[in-house]
Backbone as JSON, one array per atom type, in Angstrom:
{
  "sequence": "XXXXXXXXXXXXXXXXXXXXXXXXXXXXXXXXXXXXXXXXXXXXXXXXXXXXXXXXXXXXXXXXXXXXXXXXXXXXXXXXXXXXXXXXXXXXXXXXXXXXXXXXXXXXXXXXXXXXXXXXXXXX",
  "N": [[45.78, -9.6, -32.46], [44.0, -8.11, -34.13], [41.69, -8.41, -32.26], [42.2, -6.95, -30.09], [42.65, -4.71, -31.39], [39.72, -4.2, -32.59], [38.41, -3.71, -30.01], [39.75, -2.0, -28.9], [38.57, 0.03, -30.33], [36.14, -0.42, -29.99], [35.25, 0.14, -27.18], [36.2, 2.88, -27.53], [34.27, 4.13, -28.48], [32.07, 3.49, -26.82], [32.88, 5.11, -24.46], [32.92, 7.64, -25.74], [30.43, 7.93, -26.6], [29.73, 8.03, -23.99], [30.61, 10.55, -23.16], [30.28, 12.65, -24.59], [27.78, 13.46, -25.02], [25.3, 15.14, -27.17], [26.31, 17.51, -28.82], [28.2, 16.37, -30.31], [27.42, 15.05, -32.72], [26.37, 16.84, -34.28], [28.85, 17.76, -35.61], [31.34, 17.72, -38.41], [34.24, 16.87, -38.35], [36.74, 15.84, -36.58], [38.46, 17.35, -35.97], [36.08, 19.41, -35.4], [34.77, 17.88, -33.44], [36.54, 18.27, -31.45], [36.66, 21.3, -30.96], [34.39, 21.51, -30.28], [33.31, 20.21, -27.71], [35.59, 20.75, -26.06], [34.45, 23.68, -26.17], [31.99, 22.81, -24.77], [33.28, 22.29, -22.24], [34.07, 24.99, -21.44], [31.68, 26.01, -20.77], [30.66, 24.71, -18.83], [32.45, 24.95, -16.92], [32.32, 27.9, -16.39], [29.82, 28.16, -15.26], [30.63, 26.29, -13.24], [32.02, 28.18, -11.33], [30.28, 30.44, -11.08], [28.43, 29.36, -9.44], [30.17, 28.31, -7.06], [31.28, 30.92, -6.57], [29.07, 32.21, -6.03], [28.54, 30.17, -3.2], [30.72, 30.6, -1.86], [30.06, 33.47, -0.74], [28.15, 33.13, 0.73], [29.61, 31.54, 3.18], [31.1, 30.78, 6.0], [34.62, 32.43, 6.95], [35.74, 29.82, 8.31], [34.22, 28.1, 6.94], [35.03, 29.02, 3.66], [37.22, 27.92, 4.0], [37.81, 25.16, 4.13], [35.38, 24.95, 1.7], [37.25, 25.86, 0.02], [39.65, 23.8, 0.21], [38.52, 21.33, -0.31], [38.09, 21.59, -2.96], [39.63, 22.26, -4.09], [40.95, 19.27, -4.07], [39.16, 17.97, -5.5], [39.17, 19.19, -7.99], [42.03, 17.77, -8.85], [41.3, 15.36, -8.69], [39.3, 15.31, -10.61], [41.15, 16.52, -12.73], [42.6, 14.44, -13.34], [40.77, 12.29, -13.89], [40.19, 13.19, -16.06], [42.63, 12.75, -17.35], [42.67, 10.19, -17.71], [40.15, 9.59, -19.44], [40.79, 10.58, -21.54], [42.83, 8.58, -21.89], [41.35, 6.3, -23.61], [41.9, 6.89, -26.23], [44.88, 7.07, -26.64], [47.52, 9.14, -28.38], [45.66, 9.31, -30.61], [43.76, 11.88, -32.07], [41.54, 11.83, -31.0], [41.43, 12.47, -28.44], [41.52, 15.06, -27.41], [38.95, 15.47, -27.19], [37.82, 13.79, -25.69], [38.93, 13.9, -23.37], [38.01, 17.07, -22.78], [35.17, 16.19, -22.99], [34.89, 14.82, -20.65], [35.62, 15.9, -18.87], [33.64, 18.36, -19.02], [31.39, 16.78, -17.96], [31.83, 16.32, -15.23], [32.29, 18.62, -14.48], [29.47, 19.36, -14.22], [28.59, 17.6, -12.45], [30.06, 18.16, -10.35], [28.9, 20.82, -9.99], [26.45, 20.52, -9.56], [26.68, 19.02, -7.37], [27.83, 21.53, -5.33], [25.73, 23.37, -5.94], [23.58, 21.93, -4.13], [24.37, 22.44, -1.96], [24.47, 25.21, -1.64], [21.47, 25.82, -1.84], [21.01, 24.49, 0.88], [21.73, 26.36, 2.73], [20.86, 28.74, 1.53], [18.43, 28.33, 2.82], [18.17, 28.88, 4.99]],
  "CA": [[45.95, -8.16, -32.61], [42.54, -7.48, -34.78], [40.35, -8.38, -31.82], [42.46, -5.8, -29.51], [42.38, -3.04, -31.92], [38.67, -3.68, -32.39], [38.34, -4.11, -28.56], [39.8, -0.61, -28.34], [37.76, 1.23, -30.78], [34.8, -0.48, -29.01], [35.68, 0.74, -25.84], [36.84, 4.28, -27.39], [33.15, 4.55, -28.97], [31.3, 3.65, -25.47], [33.48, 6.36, -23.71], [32.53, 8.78, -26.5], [28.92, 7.99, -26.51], [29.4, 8.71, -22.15], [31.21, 11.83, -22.29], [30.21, 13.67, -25.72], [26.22, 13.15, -26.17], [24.75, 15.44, -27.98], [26.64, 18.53, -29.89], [29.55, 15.81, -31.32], [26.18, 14.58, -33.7], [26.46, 18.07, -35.21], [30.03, 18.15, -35.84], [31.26, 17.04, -39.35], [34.95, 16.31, -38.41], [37.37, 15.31, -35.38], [38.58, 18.87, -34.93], [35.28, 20.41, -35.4], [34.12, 17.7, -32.01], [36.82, 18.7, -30.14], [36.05, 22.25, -30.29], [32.57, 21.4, -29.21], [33.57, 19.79, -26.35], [35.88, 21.87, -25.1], [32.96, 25.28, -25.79], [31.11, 22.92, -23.66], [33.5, 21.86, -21.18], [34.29, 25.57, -20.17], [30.46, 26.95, -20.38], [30.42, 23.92, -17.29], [33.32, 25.4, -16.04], [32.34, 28.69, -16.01], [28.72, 27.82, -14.59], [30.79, 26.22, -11.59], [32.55, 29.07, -10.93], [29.54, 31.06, -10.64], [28.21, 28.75, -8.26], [31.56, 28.99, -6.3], [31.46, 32.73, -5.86], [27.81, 32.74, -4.88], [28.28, 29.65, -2.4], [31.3, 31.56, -0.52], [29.0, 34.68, -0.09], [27.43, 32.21, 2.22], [30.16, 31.01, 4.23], [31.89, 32.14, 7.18], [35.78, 32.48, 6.97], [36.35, 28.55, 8.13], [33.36, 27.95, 5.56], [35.35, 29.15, 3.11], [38.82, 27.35, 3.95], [36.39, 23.9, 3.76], [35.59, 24.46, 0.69], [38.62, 25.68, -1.26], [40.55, 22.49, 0.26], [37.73, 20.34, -1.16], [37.57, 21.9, -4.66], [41.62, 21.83, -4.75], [40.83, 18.37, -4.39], [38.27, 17.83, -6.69], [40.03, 19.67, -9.25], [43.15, 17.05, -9.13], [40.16, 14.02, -9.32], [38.89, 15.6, -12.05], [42.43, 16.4, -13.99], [43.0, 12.68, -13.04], [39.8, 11.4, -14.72], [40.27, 13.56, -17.83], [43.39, 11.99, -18.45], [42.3, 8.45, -18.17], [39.07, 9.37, -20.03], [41.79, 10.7, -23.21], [44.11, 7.42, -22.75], [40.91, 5.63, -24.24], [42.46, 7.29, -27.21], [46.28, 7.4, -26.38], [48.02, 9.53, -29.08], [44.69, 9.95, -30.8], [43.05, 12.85, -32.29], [39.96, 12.13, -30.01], [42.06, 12.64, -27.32], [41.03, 15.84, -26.8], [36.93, 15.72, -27.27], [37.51, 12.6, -24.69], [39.35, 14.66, -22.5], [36.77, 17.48, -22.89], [33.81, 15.35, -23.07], [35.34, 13.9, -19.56], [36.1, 17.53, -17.88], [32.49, 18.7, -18.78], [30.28, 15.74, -17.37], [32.45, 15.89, -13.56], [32.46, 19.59, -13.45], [28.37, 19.82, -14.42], [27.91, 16.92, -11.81], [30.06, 18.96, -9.0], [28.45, 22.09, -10.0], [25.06, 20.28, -9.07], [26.56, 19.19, -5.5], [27.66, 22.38, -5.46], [24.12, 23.81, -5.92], [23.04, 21.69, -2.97], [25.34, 22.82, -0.48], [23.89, 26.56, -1.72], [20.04, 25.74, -1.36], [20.91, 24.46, 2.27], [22.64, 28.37, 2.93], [19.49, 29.54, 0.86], [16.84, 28.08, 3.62], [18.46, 29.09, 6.65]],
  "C": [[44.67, -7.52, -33.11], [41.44, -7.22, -33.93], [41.24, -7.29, -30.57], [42.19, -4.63, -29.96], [40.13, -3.04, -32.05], [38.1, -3.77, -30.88], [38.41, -2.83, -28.24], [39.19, 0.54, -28.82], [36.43, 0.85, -30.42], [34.69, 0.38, -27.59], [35.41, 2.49, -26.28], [34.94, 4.94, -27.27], [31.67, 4.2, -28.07], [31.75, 5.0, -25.09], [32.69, 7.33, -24.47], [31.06, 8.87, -26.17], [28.71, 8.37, -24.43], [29.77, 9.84, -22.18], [31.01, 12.88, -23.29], [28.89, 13.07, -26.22], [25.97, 13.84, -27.2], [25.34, 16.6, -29.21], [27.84, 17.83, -30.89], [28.79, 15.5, -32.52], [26.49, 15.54, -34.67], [27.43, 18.18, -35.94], [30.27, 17.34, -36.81], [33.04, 16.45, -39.07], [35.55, 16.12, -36.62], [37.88, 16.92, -35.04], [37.36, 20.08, -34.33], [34.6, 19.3, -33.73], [34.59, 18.11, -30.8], [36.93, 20.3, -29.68], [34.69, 22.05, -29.75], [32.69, 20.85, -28.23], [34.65, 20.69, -25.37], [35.05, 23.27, -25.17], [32.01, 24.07, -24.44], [31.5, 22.59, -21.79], [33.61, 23.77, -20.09], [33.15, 27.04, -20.14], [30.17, 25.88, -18.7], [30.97, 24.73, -16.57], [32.97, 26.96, -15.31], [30.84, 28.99, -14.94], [29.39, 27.44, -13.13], [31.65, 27.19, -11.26], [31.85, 30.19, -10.19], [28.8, 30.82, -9.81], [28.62, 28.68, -7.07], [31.38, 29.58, -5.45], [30.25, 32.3, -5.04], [28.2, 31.73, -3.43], [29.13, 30.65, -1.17], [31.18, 32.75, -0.1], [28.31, 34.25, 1.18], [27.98, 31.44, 3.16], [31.29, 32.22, 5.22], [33.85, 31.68, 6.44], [36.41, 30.65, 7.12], [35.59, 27.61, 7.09], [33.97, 28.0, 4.66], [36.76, 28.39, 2.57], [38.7, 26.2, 3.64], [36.61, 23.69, 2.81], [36.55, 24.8, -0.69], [39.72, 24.31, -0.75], [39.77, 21.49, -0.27], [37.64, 20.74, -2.29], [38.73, 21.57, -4.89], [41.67, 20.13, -5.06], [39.94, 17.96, -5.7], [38.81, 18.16, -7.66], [41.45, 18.39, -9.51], [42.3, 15.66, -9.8], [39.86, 14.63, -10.37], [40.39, 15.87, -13.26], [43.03, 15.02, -14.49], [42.21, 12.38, -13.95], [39.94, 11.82, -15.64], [41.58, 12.91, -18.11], [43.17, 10.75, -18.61], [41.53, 8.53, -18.79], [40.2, 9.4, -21.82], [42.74, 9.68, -23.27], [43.18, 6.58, -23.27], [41.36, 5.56, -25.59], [43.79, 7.65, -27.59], [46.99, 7.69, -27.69], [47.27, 9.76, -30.48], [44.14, 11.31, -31.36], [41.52, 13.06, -31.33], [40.44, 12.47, -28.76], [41.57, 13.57, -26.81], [39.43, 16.01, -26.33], [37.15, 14.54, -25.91], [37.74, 12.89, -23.33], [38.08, 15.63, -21.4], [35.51, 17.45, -22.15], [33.61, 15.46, -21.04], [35.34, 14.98, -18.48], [34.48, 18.34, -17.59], [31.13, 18.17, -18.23], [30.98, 16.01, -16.1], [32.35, 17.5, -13.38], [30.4, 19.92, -13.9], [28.07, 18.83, -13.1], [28.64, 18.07, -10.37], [29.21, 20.32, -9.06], [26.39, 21.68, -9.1], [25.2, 20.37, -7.68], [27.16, 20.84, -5.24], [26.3, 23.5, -4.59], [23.63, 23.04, -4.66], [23.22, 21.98, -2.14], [24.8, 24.76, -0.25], [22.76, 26.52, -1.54], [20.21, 25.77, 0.21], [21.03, 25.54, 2.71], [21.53, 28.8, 2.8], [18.33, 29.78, 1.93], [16.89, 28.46, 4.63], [17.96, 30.33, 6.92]]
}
């Protein structure tokens, strides 16, 4: 039982160190990380949003149908991975920062592809 539980707070404290680098350092308790992770999950969020809009300025009508059936997706992969990233911590107080953490690393990486799919638009 001792080498599971430390098995799982090894584990928890990889995850953490992947999905909450740098503003959890700052934070002096467990509620004060998981507001910092969620302020940073939905300055991501709102960054890909603004990405979004601009990209479907640049598509035509079946352009547009494209990529709201691929984000609908994306959005379920990503609700998916945040909850497996918070069962590192199942019933947890980190639950949420892991969550978080987990929501703001997948929507900063789509927001990048994203951004690529808008340069291509950009050059034409």
């Amino acid at each position: 039982m001792k080498r599971i539980v430390i098995a799982f707070v090894a584990g928890a404290l990889c995850t953490l160190a992947l999905v909450a680098p740098r503003p959890v350092a700052q934070a002096q308790s467990q509620s004060e990380m998981n507001q910092m992770e969620a302020k940073n999950y939905a300055k991501a969020d709102a960054e890909l949003n603004r990405v979004y809009a601009k990209l479907t300025k640049k598509l035509d009508k079946e352009g547009i149908a494209k990529l709201k059936r691929a984000q609908r997706a994306w959005i379920a992969y990503r609700d998916t991975e945040m909850e497996l990233a918070a069962d590192m911590a199942r019933g947890g107080s980190m639950m949420p920062m892991l969550s978080s953490g987990a929501g703001a690393q997948l929507t900063k990486d789509r927001t990048k592809y994203l951004n690529q799919y808008l340069e291509q638009f950009e050059e034409r």
